[in-house]
N, C-alpha and C positions, 0 to 999 in steps of 0.2 A: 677675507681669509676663512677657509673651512672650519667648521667646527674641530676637525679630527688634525689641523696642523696645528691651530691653535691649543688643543690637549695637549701638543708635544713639547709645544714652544713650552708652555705657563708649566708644565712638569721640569722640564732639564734646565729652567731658571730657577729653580726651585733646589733643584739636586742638582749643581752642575757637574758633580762628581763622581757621582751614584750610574756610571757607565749599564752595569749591569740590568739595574730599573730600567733607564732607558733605552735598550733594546731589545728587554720582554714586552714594553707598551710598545714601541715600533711593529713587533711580531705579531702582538695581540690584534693591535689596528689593521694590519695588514691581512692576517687571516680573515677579518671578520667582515671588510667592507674594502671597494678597490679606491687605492689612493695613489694618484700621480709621481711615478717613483723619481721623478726630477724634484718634487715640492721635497717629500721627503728626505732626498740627501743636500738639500738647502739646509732643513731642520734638523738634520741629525748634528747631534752635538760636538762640537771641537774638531770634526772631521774626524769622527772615531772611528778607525777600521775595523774593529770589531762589530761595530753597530751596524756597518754596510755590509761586511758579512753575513752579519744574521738576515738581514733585510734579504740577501740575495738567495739562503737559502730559504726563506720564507716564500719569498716565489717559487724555487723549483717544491716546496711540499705543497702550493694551490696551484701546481700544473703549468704557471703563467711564464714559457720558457723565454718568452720572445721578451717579455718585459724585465725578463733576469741578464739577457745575453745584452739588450739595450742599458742598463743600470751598469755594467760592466764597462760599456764602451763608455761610460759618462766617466766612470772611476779613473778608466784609464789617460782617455785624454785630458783629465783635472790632473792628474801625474799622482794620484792617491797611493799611500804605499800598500801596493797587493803584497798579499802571501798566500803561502800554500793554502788556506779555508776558503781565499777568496776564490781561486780556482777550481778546487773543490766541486762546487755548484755550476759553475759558468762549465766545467766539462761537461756533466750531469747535462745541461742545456745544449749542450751541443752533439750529446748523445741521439736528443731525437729532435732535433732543428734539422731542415730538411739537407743542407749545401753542407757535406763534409765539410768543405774547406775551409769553415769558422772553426773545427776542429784542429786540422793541422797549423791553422796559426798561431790559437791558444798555447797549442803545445811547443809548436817555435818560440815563442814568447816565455813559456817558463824552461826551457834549456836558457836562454837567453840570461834570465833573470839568475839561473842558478839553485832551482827548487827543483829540479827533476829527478834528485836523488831523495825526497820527500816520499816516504812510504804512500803516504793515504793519498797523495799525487798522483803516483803511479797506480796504485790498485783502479782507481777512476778511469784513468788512459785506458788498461785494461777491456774497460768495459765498453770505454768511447768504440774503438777499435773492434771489438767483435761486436756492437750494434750495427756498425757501417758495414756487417760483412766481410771485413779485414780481420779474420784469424790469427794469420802466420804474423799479423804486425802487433795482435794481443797477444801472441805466446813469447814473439820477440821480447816485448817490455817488462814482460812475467821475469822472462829467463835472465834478463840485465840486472835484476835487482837483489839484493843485498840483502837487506833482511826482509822478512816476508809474517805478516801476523796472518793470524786465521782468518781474517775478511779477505783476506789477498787470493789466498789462496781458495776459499769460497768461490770467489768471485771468477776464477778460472775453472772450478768444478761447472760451475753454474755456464758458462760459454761452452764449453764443449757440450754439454748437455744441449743447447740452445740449435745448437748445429749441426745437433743428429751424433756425436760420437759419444756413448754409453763408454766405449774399449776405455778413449782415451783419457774420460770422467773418471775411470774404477783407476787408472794408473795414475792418477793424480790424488787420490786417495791414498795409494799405495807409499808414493812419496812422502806424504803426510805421515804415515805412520814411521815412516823411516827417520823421516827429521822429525820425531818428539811432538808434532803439532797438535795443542787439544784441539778437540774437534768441538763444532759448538752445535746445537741441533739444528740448524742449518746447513752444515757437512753431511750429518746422517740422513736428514729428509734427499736432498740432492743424491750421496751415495746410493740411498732406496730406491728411490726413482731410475738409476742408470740400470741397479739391478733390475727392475722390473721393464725395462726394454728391453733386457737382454736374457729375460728369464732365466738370470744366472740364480736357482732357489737355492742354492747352498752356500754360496757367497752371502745375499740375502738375509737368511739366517742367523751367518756370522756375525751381520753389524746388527740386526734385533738381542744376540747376547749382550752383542756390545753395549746397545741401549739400555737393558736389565743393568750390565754390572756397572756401569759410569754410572746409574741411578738417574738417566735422564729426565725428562717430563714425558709421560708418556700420552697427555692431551697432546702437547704439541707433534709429535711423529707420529698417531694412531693414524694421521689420513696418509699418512707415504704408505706405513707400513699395511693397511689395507687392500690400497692402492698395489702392492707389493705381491701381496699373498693371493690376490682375486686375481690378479694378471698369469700369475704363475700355476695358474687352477689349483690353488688350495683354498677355496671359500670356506670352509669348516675354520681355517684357523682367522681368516678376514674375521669370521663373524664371532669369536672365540674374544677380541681385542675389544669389537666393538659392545662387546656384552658383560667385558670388567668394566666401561669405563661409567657405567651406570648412569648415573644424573648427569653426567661429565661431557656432554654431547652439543657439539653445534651442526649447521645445516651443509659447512662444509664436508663433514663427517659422514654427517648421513647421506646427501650426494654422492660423494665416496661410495659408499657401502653399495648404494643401489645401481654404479652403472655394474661395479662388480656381481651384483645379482644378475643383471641384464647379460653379461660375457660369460656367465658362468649357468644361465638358462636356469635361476633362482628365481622363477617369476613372481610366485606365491610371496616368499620373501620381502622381494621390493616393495609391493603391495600393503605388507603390514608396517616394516619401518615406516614408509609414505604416510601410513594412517596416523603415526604417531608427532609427526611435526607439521609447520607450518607451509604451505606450498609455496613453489620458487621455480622461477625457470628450470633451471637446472635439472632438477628432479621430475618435473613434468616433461622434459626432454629424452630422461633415461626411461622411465616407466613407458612414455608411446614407442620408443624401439621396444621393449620387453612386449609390448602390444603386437608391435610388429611382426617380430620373430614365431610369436605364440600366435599370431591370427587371431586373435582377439578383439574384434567388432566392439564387444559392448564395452569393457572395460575401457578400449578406446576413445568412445564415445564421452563415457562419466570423464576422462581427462581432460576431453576438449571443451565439455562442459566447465570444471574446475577452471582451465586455463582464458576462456572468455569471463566467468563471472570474477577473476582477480584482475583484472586487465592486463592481460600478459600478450594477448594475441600482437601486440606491437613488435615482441620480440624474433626476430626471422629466424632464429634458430627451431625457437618451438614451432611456426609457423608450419617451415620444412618435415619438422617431423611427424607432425598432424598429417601432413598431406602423405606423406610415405607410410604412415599407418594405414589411412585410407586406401589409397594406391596396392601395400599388400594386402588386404583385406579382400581384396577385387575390386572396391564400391572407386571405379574410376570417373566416374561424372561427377562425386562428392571431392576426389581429389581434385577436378577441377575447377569447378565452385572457391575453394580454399586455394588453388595457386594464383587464380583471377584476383583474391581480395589480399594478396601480399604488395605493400605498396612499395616496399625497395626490396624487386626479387634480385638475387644474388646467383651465381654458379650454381651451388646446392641447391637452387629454387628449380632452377632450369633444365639441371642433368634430373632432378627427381621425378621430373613432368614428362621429359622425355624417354624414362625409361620407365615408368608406369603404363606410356602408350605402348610403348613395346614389347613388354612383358607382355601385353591384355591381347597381342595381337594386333594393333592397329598401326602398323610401321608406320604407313602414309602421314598419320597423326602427327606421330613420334619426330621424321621429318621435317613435316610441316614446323614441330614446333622450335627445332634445332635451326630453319632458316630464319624464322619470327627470333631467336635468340641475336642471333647476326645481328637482323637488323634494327631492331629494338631494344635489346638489351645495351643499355651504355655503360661503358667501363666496364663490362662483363665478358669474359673469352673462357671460348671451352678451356678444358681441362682431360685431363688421360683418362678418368672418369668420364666425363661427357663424351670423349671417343668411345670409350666402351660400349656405352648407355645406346649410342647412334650404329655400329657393328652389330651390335644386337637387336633392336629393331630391325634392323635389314633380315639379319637370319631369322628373326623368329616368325618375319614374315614373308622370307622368302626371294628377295628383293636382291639379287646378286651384282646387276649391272652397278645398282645407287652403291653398294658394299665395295665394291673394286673402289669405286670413285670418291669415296669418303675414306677410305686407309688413303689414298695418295693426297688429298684433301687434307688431314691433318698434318702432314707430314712439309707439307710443298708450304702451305700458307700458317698454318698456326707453329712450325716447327715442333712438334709433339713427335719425337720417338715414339714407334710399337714397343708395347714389352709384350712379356711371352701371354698376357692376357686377350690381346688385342689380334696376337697371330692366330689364337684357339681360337676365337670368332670367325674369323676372316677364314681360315682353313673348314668349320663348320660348314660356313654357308657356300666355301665350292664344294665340299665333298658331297653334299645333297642335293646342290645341282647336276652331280655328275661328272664336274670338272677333274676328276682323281688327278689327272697330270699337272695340274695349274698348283694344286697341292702341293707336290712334292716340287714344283718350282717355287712355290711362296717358301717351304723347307730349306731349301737350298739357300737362296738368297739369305735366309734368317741367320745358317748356319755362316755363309760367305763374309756379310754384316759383322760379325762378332763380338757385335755388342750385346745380343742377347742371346742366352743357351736357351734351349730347347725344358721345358718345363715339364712334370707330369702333366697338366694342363695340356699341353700342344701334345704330348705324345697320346693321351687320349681323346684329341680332336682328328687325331690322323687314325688312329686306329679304329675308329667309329666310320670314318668316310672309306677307310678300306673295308667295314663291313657292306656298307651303301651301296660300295660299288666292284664288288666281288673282287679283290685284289690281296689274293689270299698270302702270296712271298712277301709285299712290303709290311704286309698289314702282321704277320708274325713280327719282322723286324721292328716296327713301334712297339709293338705288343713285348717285347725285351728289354725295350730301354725304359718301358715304363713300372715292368717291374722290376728296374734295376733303383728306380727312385723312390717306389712305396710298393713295398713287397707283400703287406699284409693291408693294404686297404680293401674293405668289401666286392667296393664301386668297382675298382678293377678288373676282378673275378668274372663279375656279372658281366664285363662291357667285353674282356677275352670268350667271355662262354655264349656270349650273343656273337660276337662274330663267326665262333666255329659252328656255330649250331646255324648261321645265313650261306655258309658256303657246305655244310652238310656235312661236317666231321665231329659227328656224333659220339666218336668214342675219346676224342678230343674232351669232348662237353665233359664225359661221365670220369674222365681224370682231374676236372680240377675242381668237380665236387668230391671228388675222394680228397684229393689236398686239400681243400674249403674244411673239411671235417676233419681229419689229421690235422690241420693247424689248428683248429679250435674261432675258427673264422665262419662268422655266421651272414647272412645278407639281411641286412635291416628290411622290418616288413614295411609293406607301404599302407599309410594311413589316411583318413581325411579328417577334412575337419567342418560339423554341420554345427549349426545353434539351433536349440533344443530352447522350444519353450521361448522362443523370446527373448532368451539372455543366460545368461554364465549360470552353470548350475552351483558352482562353487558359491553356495552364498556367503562365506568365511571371509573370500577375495570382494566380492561385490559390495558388502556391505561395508569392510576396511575403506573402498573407495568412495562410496556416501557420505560416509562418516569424516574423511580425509577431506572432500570437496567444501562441505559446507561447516 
């Protein structure tokens, strides 16, 4: 006999009574060391259903579903009397046990049994349900139910949010408000979050008063509410939250704070919070996109530095981003070196490889390395991105024939719908070959299809190839619909005033610099970007990263 059954036995001979004691030693044994959950409900005392309960929620908190969904099937065919807490857990495990169908019969079995009108029952089902993908069968059992506490209805905020729908998160909020329901700071983090998909800021707003006047914890909602205000481009007020909370900071937080510096092009920023904590994936994830975006070589560099000497380079997510720093930097032979030394490369390894070559000009590369994906990548399949990445290679390098035959290629074998990103390419690269009629045939079809409209994107991939190729009546008509969808972008301006200025209607040109200046719309200058010296001349940013690394 085990050291760890025999502690159980000589205990609950001891206390035969003392139920409570002996299923905190059950828990405690069981978190800390693995013990045969057959020995165990040998040992557990009296056939105490409370004590096999705890034991089964003790597995699903160390993850061990399979050994909680088997402990169950022991219980049940010993004929042990289950109730609602034993089910509890055993849903929980069949939430992410791979065969739905241990779920639906759980769930037959307590209709059966006569616990299905059990509140904390149902909120589980809930969840069972919209993990498997089944929705409409989690809103059903939502909608059957009686009374409803605030995990319930949590827990329905939280599935629609899971599923992409912000709308129908905020209306279940709204319900809430209607039936009385306190909210607990788990309603408001989720309510934040819906709003900052939906960049509803005024809504937004609303539940931060709400946060003040209920007197919440405002540690625990500063990361929504960041999250919140960096998403909606108010960084002033993100960084306004994160600079009451003073000593009050963890690295969630500050994570937080920094990809919103990165989406809100606060590079400088990310850089100093960085210096002030511990490094972590995460963080060195957001800062090489802030590397990215800014073209920043060297700053780059001291990250990957940081991210090898903590042994982080295992992580594929930093790994990707190391190599797409590189990759926008130019330095695409170091991007390679670094996609070579990824040992489980993933889609994001693959589409970033690929369109680094193509960006750089080397379609053939690019190609090449999207067939080497095919055949080597296991368990790996493009994605609508990775169409992009390979449409784009083609254009950028000219490559029309392989372009035809990789849009029908995604579509015939990988089932990948076009969206309107993938037509702007694909129209690109005929109108520069000259194709203009093949154009407004891929147009047509797009429009015939009707699954996808027609995007500013597409209408100025058409009206570029009607410059290309002197076609000056369709090329007005793009030229209309695109400033019917963004009337004051620069780009625009510039891309109507190069067409009239290729087919010679110069006075065309000199009207919509006067409207360009009557609106108050200016053309962004064009810039570069060199290193000077060696390295960042910001020694403010360079040295935070020194400082930060080691």
């Amino acid at each position: 006999m085990s050291l760890y059954r025999l502690s159980i036995r000589n205990f609950t001979a001891k206390r035969p009574h003392n139920c409570i004691s002996s299923i905190a030693m059950i828990i405690a044994l069981n978190r800390n060391v693995h013990i045969n959950h057959h020995h165990l409900f040998d040992e557990t005392p009296h056939g105490d259903i409370s004590s096999l309960n705890s034991l089964l929620s003790s597995y699903i908190h160390n993850r061990e579903t399979y050994a909680s969904w088997n402990l169950f099937l022991h219980m049940h065919r010993t004929r042990c009397d289950l109730n609602s807490y034993t089910f509890t857990p055993v849903l929980k495990a069949c939430s992410v046990l791979p065969n739905p169908i241990r779920g639906l019969q759980v769930h037959g079995l307590i209709i059966k049994m006569g616990l299905d009108s059990e509140t904390i029952v149902k909120t589980v089902l809930i969840d069972m349900y919209s993990n498997y993908g089944q929705l409409g069968d989690s809103i059903r059992v939502f909608d059957e139910m009686g009374f409803k506490d605030v995990v319930t209805w949590n827990a329905m905020l939280s599935n629609f949010l899971d599923h992409g729908l912000p709308m129908k998160a905020l209306g279940i909020f709204e319900e809430m408000t209607t039936e009385r329901v306190e909210f607990s700071e788990f309603t408001l983090c989720s309510v934040l979050t819906a709003c900052s998909s939906l960049k509803a800021y005024r809504q937004g707003k609303q539940v931060h008063a709400l946060v003040i006047v209920m007197g919440r914890d405002l540690v625990v909602l500063s990361t929504a509410l960041i999250d919140f205000y960096s998403n909606c481009g108010y960084f002033d007020d993100a960084l306004k939250i994160y600079n009451k909370l003073l000593w009050r900071k963890d690295d969630i937080m500050c994570n937080s704070l920094i990809s919103g510096c990165v989406r809100n092009q606060k590079y400088d920023v990310a850089m100093s919070i960085m210096s002030t904590m511990k490094p972590n994936t995460i963080a060195l994830t957001s800062a090489l996109s802030a590397c990215s975006e800014n073209s920043d070589l060297w700053i780059g560099k001291q990250i990957h530095g940081v991210g090898i000497r903590q042994e982080f380079t295992s992580d594929i997510q930093l790994c990707n981003a190391i190599l797409n720093m590189y990759a926008k930097c130019g330095k695409i032979l170091t991007a390679r070196v670094v996609f070579e030394g990824i040992p489980r490369k993933d889609v994001v390894s693959w589409t970033s490889m690929i369109d680094a070559y193509g960006t750089h000009g080397h379609g053939v590369a690019a190609l090449e390395g999207f067939e080497m994906m095919r055949k080597e990548g296991k368990g790996v399949f493009p994605n609508s991105v990775t169409f992009l990445a390979v449409l784009s290679a083609c254009g950028h390098s000219g490559m029309v024939e392989q372009g035809r035959n990789y849009f029908a290629l995604f579509q015939e074998k990988y089932g990948i719908d076009p969206c309107p990103e993938h037509y702007a390419c694909v129209i690109d690269i005929l109108g520069r070959a000259g194709l203009i009629e093949e154009v407004w045939c891929l147009y047509n079809d797009m429009v015939k299809n009707g699954s996808t409209k027609p995007t500013a994107a597409v209408w100025a991939a058409i009206l570029n190839a009607c410059r290309i190729n002197q076609d000056f009546v369709r090329g007005e008509f793009a030229a209309k619909h695109l400033f019917e969808l963004e009337p004051n972008k620069p780009g625009n301006y510039v891309a109507l005033s190069n067409f009239y200025a290729a087919i010679g209607n110069w006075d065309s040109v000199d009207n919509l610099r006067s409207s360009m200046k009557s609106k108050g719309i200016s053309k962004d200058s064009g810039t570069s970007w060199v290193t000077v010296a060696g390295g960042d001349g910001d020694l403010k940013t360079s040295s935070a990263c020194y400082k930060w690394g080691n």
